[in-house]
C-alpha positions in Angstrom: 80.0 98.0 107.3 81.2 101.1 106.2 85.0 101.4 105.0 86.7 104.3 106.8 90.1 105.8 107.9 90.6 103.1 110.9 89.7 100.4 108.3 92.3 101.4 105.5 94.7 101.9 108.9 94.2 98.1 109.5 94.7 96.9 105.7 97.7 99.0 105.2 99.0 97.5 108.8 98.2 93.6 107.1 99.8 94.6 104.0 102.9 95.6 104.9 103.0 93.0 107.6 106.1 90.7 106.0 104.9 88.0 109.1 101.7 87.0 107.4 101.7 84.9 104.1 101.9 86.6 100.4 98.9 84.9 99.6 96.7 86.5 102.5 98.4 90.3 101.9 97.5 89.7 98.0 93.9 89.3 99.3 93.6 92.0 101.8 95.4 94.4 98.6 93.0 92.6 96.2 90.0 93.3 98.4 91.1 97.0 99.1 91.9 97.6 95.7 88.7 96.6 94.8 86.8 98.8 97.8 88.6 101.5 96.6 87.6 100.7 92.8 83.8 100.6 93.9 83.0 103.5 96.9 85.8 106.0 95.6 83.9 107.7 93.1 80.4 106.0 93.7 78.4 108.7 91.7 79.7 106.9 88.5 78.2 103.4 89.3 74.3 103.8 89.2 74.6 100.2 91.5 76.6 101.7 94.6 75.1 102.7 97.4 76.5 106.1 98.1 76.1 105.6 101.5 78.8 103.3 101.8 81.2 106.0 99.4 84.7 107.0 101.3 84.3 109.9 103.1 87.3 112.5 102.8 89.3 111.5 105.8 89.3 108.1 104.7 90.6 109.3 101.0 93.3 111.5 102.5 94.8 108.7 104.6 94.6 106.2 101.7 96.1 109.7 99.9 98.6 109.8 102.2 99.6 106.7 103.0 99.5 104.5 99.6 103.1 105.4 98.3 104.5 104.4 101.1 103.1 101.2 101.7 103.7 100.5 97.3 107.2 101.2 97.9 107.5 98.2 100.7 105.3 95.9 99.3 106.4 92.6 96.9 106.1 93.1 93.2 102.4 90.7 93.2 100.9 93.2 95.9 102.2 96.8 94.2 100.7 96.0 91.2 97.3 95.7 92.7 98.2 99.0 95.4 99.5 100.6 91.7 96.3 99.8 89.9 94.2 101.8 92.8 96.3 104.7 92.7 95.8 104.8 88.8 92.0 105.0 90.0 92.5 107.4 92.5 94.9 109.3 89.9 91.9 109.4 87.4 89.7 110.9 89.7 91.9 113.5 92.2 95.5 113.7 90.3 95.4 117.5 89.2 92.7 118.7 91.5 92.5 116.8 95.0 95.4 114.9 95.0 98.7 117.3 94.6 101.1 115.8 96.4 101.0 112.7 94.5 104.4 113.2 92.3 106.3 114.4 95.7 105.1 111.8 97.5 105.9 109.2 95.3 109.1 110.5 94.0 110.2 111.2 97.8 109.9 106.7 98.2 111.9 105.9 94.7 
C-alpha cells in the first residue's frame, strides 16, 4: 500500500482524536513517524523501494498540517510527531519547507 495525502489525512484525524485511547494514538504517531522516517527521503536507504517514497502532495500536507496537530497532541505523542519534523527539517528546512518557523511559531 502506498502512503499518500488521504492516508496522512486519516492518521492525523486518529491522532488528534482525544476519544480513542493514548496508547492506540502513540501507535498510529509511532507508525507514522516511522513511514515518514523510511519513504521521506528514500534515495538515502539503498533497502527502500522508491516506489513506495511520498510523493509531493503527500509531503506538503504532512508540511502543512504537522504543527498543528504537535501543538494538540499529549506530551508522549509530540515527541514522536517532533522527532518527524526534525527528519523532515533535515531534509526540506531551508529549501522545501519555508514556512516551517511561521507555522510553528503561529501554534505556540
Amino acid at each position: 500500500m502506498k502512503f499518500d495525502a488521504n492516508c496522512a489525512n486519516s492518521f492525523f484525524t486518529y491522532i488528534a482524536d482525544n476519544s480513542m485511547p493514548l496508547e492506540n494514538r502513540l501507535s498510529a504517531a509511532l507508525f507514522f513517524k516511522n513511514t515518514v522516517n523510511k519513504y521521506w527521503n528514500p534515495e538515502e536507504n539503498d533497502t527502500v523501494d522508491l516506489a513506495k517514497a511520498l510523493d509531493e502532495v503527500t509531503k506538503n500536507y504532512i508540511k502543512e498540517n504537522l504543527a498543528k496537530l504537535l501543538m494538540m497532541t499529549p506530551r508522549k505523542i509530540g515527541e514522536s510527531l517532533a522527532a518527524m519534523s526534525a527528519v523532515i527539517g533535515k531534509v526540506e528546512l531551508h529549501t522545501e519547507w519555508p514556512s516551517f518557523v511561521p507555522v510553528f511559531g503561529s501554534h505556540l
